[in-house]
C-alpha positions in Angstrom: -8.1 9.2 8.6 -6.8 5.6 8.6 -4.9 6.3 5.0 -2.0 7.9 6.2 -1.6 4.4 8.5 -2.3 2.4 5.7 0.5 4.3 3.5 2.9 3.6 5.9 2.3 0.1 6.2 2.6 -0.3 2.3 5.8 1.6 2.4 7.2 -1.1 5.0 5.9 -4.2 2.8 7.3 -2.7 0.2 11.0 -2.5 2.0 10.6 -5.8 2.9 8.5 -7.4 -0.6 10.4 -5.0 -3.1 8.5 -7.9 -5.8 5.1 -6.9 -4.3 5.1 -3.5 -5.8 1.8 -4.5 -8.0 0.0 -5.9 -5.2 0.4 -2.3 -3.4 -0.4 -0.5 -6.0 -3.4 -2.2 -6.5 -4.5 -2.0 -2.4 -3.9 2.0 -3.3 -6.4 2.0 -6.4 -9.0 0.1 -3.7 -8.5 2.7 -1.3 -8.7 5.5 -3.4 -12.2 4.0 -5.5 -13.3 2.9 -1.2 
């Protein structure tokens, strides 16, 4: 499935946002409830 792509890509905004931890987290509870 696509998750594993989209993880990866949230690890790398996350390297380069280190402030937009929330914002991930919140993409992850939308993927998980999607």
């Amino acid at each position: 499935m696509a998750l594993e792509y989209w993880v990866e890509f949230f690890e790398d905004l996350q390297h380069i946002r280190g402030r937009s931890n929330n914002t991930v987290m919140a993409y992850r509870r939308d993927l998980e409830l999607y």
